[in-house]
C-alpha positions as CSV (number, residue, x, y, z in Angstrom):
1,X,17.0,-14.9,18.1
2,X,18.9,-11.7,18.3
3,X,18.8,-9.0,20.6
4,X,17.7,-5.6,19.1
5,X,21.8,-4.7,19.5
6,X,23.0,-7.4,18.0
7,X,20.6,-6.8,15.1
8,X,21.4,-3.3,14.6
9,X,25.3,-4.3,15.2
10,X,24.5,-6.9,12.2
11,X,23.5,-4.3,9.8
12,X,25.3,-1.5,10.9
13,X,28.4,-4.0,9.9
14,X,27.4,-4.4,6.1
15,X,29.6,-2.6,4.0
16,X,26.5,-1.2,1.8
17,X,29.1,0.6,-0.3
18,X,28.7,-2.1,-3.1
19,X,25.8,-3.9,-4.6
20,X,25.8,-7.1,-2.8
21,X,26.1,-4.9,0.6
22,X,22.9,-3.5,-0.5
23,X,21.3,-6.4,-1.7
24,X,22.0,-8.2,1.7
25,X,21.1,-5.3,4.3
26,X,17.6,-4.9,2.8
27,X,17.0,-8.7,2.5
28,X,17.9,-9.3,6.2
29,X,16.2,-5.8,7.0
30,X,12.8,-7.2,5.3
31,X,12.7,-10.6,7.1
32,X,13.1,-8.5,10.4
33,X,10.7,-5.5,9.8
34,X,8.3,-7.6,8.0
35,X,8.9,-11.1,9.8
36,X,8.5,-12.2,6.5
37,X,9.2,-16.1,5.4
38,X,13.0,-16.3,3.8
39,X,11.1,-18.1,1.3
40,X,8.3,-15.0,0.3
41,X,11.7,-12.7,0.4
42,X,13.4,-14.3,-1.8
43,X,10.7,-14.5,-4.4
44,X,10.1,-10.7,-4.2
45,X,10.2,-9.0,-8.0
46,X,11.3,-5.4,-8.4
47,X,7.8,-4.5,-8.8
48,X,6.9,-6.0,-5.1
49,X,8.5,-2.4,-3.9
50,X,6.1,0.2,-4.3
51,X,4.5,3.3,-3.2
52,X,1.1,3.4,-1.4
53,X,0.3,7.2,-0.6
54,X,3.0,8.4,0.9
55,X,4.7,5.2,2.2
56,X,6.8,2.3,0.5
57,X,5.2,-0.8,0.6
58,X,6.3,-4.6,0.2
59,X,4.4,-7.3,-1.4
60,X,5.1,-11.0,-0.1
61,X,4.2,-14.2,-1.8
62,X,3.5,-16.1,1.0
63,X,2.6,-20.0,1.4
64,X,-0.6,-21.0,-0.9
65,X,0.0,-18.3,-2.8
66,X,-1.1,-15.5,-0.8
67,X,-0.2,-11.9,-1.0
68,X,0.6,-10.4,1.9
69,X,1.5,-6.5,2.0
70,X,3.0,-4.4,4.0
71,X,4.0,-0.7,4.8
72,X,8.1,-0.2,5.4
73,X,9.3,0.5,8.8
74,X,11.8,4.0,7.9
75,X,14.8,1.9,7.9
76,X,13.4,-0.6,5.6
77,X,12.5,1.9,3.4
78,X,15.9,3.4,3.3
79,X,17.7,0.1,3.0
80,X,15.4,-1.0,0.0
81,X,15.5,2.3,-1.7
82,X,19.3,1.8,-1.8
83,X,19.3,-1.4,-2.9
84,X,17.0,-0.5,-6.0
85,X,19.3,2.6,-7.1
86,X,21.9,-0.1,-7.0
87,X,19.7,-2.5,-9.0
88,X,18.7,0.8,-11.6
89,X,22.8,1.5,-11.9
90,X,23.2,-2.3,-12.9
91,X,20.5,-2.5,-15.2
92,X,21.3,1.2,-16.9
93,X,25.2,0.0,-17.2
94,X,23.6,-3.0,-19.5
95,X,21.5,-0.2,-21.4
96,X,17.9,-0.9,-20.2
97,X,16.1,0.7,-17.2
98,X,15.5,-2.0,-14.5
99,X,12.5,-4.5,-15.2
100,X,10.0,-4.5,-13.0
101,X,9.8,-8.1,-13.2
102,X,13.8,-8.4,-12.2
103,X,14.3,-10.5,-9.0
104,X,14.9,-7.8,-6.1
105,X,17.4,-10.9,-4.3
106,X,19.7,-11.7,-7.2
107,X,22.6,-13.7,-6.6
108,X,26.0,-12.3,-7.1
109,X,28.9,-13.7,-10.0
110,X,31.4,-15.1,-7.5
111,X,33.4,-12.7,-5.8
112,X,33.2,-9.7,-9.1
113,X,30.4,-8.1,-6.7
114,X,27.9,-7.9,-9.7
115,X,25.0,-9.3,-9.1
116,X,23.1,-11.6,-12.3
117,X,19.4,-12.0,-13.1
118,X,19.0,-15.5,-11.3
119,X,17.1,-15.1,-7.9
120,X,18.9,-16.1,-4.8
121,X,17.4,-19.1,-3.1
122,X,16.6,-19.8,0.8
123,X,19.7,-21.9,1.0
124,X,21.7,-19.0,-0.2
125,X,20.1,-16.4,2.1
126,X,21.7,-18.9,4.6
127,X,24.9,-18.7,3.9
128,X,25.0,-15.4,3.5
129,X,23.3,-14.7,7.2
130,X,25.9,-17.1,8.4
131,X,28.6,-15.5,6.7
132,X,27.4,-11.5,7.7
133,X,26.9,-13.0,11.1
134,X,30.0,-14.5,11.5
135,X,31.7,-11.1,10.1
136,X,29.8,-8.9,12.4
137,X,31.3,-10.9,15.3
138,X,28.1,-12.6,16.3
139,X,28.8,-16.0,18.4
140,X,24.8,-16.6,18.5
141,X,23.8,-19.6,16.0
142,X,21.5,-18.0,13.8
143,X,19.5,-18.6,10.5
144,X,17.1,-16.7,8.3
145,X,14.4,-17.0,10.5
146,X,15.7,-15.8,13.7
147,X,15.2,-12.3,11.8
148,X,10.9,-13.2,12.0
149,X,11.4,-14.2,15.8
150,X,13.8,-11.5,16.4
151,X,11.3,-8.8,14.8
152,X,8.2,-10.4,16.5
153,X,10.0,-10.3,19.9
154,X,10.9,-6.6,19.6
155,X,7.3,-5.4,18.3
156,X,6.1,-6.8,21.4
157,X,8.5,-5.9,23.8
158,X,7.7,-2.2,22.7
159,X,3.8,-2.5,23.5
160,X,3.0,-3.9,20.1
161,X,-0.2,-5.9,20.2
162,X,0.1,-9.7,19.9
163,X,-2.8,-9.7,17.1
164,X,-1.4,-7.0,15.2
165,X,2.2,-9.0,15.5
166,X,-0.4,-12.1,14.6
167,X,-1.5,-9.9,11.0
168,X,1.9,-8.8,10.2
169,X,3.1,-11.7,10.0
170,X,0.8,-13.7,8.6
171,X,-0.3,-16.0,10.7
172,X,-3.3,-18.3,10.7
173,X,-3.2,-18.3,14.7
174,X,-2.4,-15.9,17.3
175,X,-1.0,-19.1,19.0
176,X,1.7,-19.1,16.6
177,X,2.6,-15.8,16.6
178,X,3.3,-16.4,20.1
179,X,5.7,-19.0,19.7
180,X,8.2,-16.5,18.4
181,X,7.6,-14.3,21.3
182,X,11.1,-14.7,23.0
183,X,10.5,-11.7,25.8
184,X,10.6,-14.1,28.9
185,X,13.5,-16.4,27.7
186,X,16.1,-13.8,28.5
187,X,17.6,-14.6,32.2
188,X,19.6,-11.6,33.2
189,X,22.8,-12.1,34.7
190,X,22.1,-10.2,38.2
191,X,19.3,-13.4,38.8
192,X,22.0,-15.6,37.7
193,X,24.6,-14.5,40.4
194,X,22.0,-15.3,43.6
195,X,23.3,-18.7,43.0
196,X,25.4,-18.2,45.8
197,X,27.5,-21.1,46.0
């Protein structure tokens, strides 16, 4: 998992000025505000980003086939928002406003930075966490879930409730929710140093 730093360091790095910078802060931003399944991100639609009231919401396809929904954290909200203008510019450049059944996780046309109508897979989120990791400067190993344990482990670290961590994301089991509560694994360096030896 990440630390909350190294998370917002991750981010923070994207260059969102283009449309793949977009795309790829508000795909890591909804596995980690959501602690979504790479697999229910990457089969969001355009339409799976809407308003509720007076929030943005997200709709998941989860395992079985189950929708799961969700308001937006405020930074979510932002990051998604900006990735749809991008998606709207796209689709108005091609003369048609954006479908609503477009793919919000397309992949990109090699290195043009123009993203097609084919939806990226969970072995493509990879690579590109690896490869924004790796850019960012981030030694730690991660993968597309790190972003669930990373956002579980924050919620509760904050005084967030282990069964409201246990609904958001989806979990049969409280039990298994807190497997990816990481708050004790951290050894600080100060304990470390009483090895006097």
């Amino acid at each position: 998992m990440l630390s909350a730093e190294e998370t917002r360091a991750l981010l923070d790095s994207i260059d969102a000025s283009g449309a793949v910078g977009k795309r790829d802060r508000a795909l890591i931003a909804v596995m980690t505000f959501t602690f979504a399944r790479v697999g229910a991100v990457v089969k969001m639609r355009a339409e799976d980003v809407y308003a509720q009231g007076r929030r943005t919401w997200v709709r998941l396809h989860e395992k079985g086939d189950k929708r799961h929904e969700m308001p937006c954290h405020h930074k979510l909200d932002a990051f998604l928002h900006d990735h749809l203008e991008a998606l709207r510019a796209a689709a108005a450049a091609a003369g048609a406003p954006l479908n609503p059944k477009a793919w919000l996780f397309p992949t990109a046309e090699g290195a043009s930075g123009r993203l097609t109508a084919r939806p990226m897979g969970q072995a493509d989120a990879y690579r590109m966490v690896r490869r924004r990791a790796a850019a960012a400067g981030i030694a730690t190993k991660i993968g597309c879930h790190t972003f669930r344990a990373t956002g579980i482990t924050e919620y509760l670290r904050n005084g967030g409730k282990l069964e409201v961590a246990q609904q958001m994301a989806n979990h049969e089991s409280a039990r298994t929710t807190g497997l990816y509560d990481r708050r004790h694994d951290q050894v600080s360096l100060d304990e470390v140093e009483r090895i006097l030896i």
